[in-house]
C-alpha positions in Angstrom: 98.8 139.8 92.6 100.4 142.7 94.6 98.6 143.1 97.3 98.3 145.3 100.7 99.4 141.6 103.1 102.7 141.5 100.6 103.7 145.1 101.7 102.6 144.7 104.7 105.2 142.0 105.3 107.3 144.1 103.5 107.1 146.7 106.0 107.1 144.3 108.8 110.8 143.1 108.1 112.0 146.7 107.3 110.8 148.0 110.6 112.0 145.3 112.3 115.6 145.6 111.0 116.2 149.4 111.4 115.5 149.3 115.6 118.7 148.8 116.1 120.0 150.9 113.5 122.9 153.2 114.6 125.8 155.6 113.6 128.7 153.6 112.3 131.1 155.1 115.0 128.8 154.4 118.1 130.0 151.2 118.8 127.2 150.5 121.5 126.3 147.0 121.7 123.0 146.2 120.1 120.4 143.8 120.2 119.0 143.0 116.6 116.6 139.9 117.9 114.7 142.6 120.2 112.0 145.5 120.0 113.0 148.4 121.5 109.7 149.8 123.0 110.8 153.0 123.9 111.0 153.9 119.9 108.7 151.0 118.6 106.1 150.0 118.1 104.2 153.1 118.7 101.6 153.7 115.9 98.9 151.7 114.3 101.3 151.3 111.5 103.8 149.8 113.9 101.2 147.5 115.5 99.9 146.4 111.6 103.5 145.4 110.9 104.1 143.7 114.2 100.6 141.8 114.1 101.3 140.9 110.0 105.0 139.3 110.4 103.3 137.1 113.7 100.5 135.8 112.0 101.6 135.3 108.4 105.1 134.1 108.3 104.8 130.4 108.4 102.1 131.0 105.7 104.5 132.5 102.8 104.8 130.9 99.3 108.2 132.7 98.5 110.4 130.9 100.8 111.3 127.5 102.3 110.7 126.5 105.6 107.3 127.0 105.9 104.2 125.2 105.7 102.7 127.1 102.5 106.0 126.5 100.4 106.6 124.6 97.5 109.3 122.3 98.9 109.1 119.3 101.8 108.4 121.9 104.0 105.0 122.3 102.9 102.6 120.7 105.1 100.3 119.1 101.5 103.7 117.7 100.3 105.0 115.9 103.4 101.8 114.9 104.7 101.3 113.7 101.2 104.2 111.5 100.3 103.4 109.4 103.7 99.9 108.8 102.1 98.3 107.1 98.9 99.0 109.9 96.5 102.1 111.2 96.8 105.8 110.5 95.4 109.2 111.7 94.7 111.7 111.7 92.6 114.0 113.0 94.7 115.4 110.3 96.7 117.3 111.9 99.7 116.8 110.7 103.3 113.9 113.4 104.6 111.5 112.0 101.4 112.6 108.4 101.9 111.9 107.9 105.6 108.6 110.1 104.4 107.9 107.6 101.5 108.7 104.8 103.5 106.7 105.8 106.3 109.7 105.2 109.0 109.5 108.1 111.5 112.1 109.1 113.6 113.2 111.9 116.1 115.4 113.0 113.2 113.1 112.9 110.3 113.7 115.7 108.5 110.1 117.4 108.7 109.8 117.9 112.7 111.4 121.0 112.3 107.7 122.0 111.2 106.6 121.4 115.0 109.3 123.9 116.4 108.6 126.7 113.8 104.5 126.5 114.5 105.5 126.4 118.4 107.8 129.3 118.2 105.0 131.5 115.7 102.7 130.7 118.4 104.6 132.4 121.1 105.5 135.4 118.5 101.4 135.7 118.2 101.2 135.8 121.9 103.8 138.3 122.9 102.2 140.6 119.5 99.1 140.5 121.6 100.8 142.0 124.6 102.6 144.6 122.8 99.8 146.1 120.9 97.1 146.0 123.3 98.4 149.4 124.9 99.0 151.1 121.5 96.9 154.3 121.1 95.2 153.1 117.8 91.3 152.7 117.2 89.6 149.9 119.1 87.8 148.3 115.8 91.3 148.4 114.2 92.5 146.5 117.3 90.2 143.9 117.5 90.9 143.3 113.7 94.2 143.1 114.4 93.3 140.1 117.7 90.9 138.4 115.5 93.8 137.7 113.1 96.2 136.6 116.1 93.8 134.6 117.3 93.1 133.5 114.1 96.7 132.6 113.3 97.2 130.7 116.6 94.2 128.4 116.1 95.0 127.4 112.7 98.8 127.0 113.6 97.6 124.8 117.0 95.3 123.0 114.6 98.2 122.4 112.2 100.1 121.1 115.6 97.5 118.7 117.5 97.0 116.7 113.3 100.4 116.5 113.1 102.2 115.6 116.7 99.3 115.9 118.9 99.8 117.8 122.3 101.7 120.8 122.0 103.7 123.6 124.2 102.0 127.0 124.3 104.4 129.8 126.5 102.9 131.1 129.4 103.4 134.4 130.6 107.0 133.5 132.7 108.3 132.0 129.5 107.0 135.4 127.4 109.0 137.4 130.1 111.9 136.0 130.1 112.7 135.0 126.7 116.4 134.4 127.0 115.9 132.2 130.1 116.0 128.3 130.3 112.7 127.2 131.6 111.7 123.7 130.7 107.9 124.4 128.8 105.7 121.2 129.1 103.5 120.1 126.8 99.3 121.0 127.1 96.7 118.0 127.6 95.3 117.1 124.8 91.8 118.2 126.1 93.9 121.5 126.8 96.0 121.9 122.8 92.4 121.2 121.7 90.6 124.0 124.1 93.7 126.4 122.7 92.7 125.7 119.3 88.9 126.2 119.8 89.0 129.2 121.8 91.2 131.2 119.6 89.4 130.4 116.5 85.8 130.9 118.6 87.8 134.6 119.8 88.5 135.3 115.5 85.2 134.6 114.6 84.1 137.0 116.9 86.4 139.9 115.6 86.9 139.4 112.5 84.6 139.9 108.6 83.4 137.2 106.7 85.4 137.3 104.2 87.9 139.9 102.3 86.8 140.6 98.4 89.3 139.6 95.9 90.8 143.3 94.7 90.3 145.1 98.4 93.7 146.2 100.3 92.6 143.4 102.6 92.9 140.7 100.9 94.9 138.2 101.8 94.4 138.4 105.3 92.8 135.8 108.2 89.1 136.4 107.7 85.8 134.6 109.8 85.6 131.9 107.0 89.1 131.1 107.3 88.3 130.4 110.8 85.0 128.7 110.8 86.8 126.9 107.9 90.0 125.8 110.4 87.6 125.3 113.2 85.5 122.8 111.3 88.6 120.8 110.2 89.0 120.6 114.2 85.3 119.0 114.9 85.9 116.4 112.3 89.9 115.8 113.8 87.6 115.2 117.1 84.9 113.6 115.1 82.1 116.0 116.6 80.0 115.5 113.5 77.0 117.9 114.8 80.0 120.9 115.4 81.3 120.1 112.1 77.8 120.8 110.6 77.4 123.8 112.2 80.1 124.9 111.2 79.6 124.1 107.3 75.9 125.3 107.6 78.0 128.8 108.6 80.3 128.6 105.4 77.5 128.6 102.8 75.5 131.7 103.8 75.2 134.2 101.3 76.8 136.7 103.5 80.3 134.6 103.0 79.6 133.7 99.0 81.3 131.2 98.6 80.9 128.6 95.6 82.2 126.2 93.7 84.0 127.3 90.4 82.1 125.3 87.1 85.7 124.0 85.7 88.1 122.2 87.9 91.4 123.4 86.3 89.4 127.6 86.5 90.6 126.9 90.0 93.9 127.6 90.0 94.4 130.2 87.2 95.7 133.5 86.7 92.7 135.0 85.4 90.1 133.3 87.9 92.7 134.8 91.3 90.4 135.2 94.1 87.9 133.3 92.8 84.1 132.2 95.1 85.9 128.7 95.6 89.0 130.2 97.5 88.4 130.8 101.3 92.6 131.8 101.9 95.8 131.5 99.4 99.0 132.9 100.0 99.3 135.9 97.8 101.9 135.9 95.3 104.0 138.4 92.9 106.6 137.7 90.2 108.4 140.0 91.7 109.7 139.1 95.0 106.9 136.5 96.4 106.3 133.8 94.1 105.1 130.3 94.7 107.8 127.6 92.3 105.2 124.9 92.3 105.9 124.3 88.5 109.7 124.4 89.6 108.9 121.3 91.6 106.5 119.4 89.4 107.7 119.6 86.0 109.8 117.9 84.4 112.7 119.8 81.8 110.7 118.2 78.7 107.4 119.4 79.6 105.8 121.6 77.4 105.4 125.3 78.0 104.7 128.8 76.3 106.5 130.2 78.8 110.4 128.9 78.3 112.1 130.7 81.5 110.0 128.4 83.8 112.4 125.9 85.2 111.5 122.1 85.6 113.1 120.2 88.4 111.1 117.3 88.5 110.1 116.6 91.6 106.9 116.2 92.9 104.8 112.9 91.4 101.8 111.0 92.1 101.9 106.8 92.3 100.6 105.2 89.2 97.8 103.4 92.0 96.2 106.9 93.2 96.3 108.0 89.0 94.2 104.9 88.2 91.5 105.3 90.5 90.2 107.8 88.4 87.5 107.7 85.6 89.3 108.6 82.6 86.5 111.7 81.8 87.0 113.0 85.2 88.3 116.6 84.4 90.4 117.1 87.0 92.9 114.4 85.0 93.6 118.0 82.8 95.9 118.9 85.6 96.9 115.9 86.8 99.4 114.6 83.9 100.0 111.1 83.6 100.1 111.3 79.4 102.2 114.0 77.7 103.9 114.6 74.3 107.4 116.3 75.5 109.4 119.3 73.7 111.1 116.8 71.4 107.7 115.3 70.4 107.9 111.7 72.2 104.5 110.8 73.8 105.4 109.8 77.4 102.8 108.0 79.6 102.8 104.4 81.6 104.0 102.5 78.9 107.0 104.7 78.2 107.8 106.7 81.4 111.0 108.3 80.5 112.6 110.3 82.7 109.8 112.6 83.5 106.8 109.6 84.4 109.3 107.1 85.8 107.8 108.4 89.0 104.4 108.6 88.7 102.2 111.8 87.3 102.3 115.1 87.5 100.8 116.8 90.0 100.8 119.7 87.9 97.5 121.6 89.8 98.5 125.0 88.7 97.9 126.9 85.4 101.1 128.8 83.7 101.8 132.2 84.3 103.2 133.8 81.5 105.2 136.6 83.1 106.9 133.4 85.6 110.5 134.7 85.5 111.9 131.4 86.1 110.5 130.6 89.9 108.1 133.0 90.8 104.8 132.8 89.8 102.1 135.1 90.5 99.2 132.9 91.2 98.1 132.6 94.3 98.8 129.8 96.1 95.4 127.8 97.6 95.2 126.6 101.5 91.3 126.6 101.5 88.6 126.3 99.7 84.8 125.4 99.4 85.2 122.2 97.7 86.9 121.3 101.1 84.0 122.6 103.4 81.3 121.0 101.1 82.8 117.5 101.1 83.3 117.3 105.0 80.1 118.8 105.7 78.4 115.7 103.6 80.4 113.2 105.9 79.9 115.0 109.1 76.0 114.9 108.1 76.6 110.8 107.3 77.9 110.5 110.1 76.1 112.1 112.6 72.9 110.7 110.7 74.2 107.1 110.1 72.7 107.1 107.1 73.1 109.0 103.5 70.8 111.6 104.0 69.4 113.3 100.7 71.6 116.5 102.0 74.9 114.4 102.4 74.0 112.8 98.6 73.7 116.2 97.0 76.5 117.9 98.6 78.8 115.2 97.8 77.2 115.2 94.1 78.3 118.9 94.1 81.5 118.2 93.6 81.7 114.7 92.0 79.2 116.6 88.8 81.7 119.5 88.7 84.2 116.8 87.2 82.3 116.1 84.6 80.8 112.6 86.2 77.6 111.3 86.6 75.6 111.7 89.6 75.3 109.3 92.2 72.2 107.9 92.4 71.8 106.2 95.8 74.1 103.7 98.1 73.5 100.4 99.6 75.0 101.6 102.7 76.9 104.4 104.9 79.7 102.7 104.4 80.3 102.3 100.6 78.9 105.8 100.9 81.6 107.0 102.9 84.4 105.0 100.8 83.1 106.9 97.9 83.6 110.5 100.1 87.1 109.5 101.1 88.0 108.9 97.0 86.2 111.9 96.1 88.0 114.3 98.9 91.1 112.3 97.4 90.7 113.1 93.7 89.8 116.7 94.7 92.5 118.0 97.4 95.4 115.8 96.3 98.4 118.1 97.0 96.1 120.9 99.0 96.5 121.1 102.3 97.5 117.9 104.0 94.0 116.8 103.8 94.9 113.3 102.3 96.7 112.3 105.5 94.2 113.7 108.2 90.8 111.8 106.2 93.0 108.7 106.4 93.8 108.8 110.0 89.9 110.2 110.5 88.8 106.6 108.6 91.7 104.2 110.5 93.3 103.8 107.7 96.4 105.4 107.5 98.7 102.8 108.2 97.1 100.2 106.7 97.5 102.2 103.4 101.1 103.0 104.1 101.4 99.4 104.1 99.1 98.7 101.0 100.0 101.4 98.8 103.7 102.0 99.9 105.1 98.7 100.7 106.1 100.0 103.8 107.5 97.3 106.3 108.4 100.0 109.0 105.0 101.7 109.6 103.5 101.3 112.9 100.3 102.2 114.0 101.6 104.5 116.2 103.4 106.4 113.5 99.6 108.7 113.0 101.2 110.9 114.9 105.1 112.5 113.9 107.2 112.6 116.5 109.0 115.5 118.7 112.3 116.6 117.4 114.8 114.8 119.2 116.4 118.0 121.0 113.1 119.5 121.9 112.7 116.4 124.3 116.1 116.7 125.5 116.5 120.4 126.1 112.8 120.1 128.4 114.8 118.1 131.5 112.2 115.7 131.5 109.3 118.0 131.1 108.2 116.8 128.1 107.9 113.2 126.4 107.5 112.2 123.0 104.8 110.5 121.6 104.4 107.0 122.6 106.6 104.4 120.4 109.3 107.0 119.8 
């Protein structure tokens, strides 16, 4: 959809490339990396651009490099292919070592942990410049909340993924172009970071922005009370993590589950009661290529510009865990008949099942001029919340409270499945939460990875699932990029086995 956050990004990269703008015969040196403060920012629309380039940048579907794209760079896909669930076709080093689970200070996907450190310090020094803007104090503390916002969900992203991380302080702010080694925060202090900035959004900003309003698109109180309660269960503060679902389904936020699985991720249902953020896409200039990277070239589909890479799969193990009514096997393709009319599936693979399903998720957009897609792109949503609130009630109970039963049977019923009845015990309970948060969010989020770790089993999977011979069990955490470590002069270590 177009919306006011695509212009707005829009505007922020056109501002930012005519500061230095200048007659073609002044040959004064210029600085294009820089904000010249004596011509900008100076408005609220200077300050809106500023604030909407810091905070939503890593969180683009049109591009590579960042965590909400459809290529390795996106955190659900490399998170995923270290896990039960995911696989490639594409055989190149970065997806092997992923596949493989082998780790190293050159694996392909810590260049995730610099980009996230770098955004943070772009939030930061947004907060500085704005603060003495002559612009409206509500539309100012919007404009925080989604910094803050930005920073906790981005520090979040950071402590799952390589634990501890570096946050500027104000000398490093200053002096941008200066050489000072930036240690890394405690853990107790990334986790602190995290908390207070999204405690500091909730604060500041609405509950949620309406599908249709100029707004949406933008960091929002449920995004952040969604983020925060990701954090409680990372720490395993079960009674924070209930608080913080019992938040997310007041009426005041509407949020709800969508009756049809595959209605999720449609077209026609964009900005529907299930989504709590997706990037915002266009065919125009901002599309997600999920399709690109899924499908293979004799798939099926109305629309014949979309092109089919074949990339992304699913192993054959995670396909068969599933009931074969469960609904949610509509979008997730291990059976097809192909454009020439050959029925490809386990038995015969061809080229397009030789690696496993099709995590296909998405519907088709008609008007997709090849790669760009205009349907949103899902980070959040309430299935995510509902199924995490019913372990974090397990848990903290240690026992399967009615609630926990019913919240979990929220989701399992909207497959198409029968109700759970009862279990013998937490723990089966809690196996059957893991497979249902698996069969829900595959490909959504780098959940998969984070409720293995959360259970202790993320290794031993890698080991199960992927045959992998080289995964350790200190490899729950990726490790720093190699030049990070040596550009700090001893300041900062890398995680312990690297």
């Amino acid at each position: 959809m177009t919306t006011y956050l695509y212009k707005a990004i829009i505007a922020a990269v056109t501002s930012a490339s005519l500061l230095g703008a200048s007659s073609c015969t002044d040959l004064t040196e210029e600085y294009y990396d820089t904000v010249n403060s004596g011509i900008f920012p100076e408005t609220e629309e200077d300050a809106e651009a500023l604030v909407v380039q810091a905070c939503y940048s890593q969180f683009q579907v049109n591009t590579y490099g960042t965590i909400a794209s459809s290529n390795i760079d996106n955190i659900a896909v490399f998170t995923e292919l270290t896990t039960d669930i995911g696989n490639s076709a594409w055989k190149n080093g970065a997806t092997n070592d992923l596949m493989q689970v082998n780790f190293s200070t050159n694996t392909g996907v810590i260049n995730t942990y610099i980009n996230l450190v770098k955004s943070i310090s772009t939030c930061l020094n947004t907060q500085n410049t704005i603060k003495d803007i002559p612009i409206e104090q509500a539309t100012l503390d919007k404009l925080n909340g989604e910094l803050h916002c930005a920073m906790g969900w981005m520090g979040y992203m950071l402590l799952d993924l390589f634990g501890p991380f570096q946050v500027a302080d104000q000398e490093h702010l200053d002096h941008p172009y200066d050489v000072i080694p930036l240690p890394r925060l405690s853990y107790e202090e990334s986790v602190n970071f995290i908390e207070s900035n999204l405690l500091e959004a909730i604060k500041l900003l609405p509950a949620r922005y309406r599908y249709g309003s100029e707004n949406y698109g933008r960091f929002s109180r449920g995004v952040a009370y969604t983020i925060l309660m990701k954090l409680y269960m990372h720490e395993k503060n079960w009674a924070k993590a209930v608080e913080c679902g019992r938040e997310l389904m007041k009426a005041e936020y509407g949020y709800d589950l969508v009756p049809h699985y595959a209605d999720i991720f449609t077209l026609d249902n964009e900005g529907n009661d299930e989504t709590i953020y997706a990037g915002c896409c266009t065919n125009e200039n901002n599309g997600q290529i999920w399709y690109a990277h899924v499908l293979p070239s004799d798939y099926p589909t109305k629309n014949t510009n979309i092109q089919k890479w074949n990339g992304w799969h699913v192993l054959w193990s995670f396909y068969e865990t599933f009931e074969p009514t469960d609904e949610r096997l509509k979008v997730l393709v291990g059976d097809y008949v192909s454009n020439d009319g050959v029925r490809y599936n386990k038995a015969n693979p061809g080229v397009g099942l030789e690696d496993g399903p099709l995590p296909i998720k998405y519907g088709e957009d008609p008007n997709d001029t090849g790669v760009s897609s205009a349907i949103d792109l899902i980070l959040l949503r309430y299935a995510d919340v509902l199924t995490m609130m019913s372990e974090a009630l397990a848990r903290e109970a240690n026992s399967v409270t009615p609630e926990a039963l019913e919240l979990l049977n929220r989701v399992h019923t909207r497959a198409g499945l029968k109700a759970y009845t009862g279990f013998s015990s937490l723990y089966d309970f809690l196996q059957a939460n893991l497979t249902e948060r698996g069969h829900e969010l595959w490909f959504e989020g780098g959940c998969r990875r984070s409720d293995l770790i959360r259970y202790g089993l993320y290794i031993d999977y890698a080991r199960k699932y992927r045959a992998s011979s080289s995964a350790q069990d200190y490899m729950v955490l990726f490790p720093l990029p190699q030049y990070v470590i040596d550009e700090s002069r001893g300041q900062v270590l890398n995680n312990p086995g690297y």
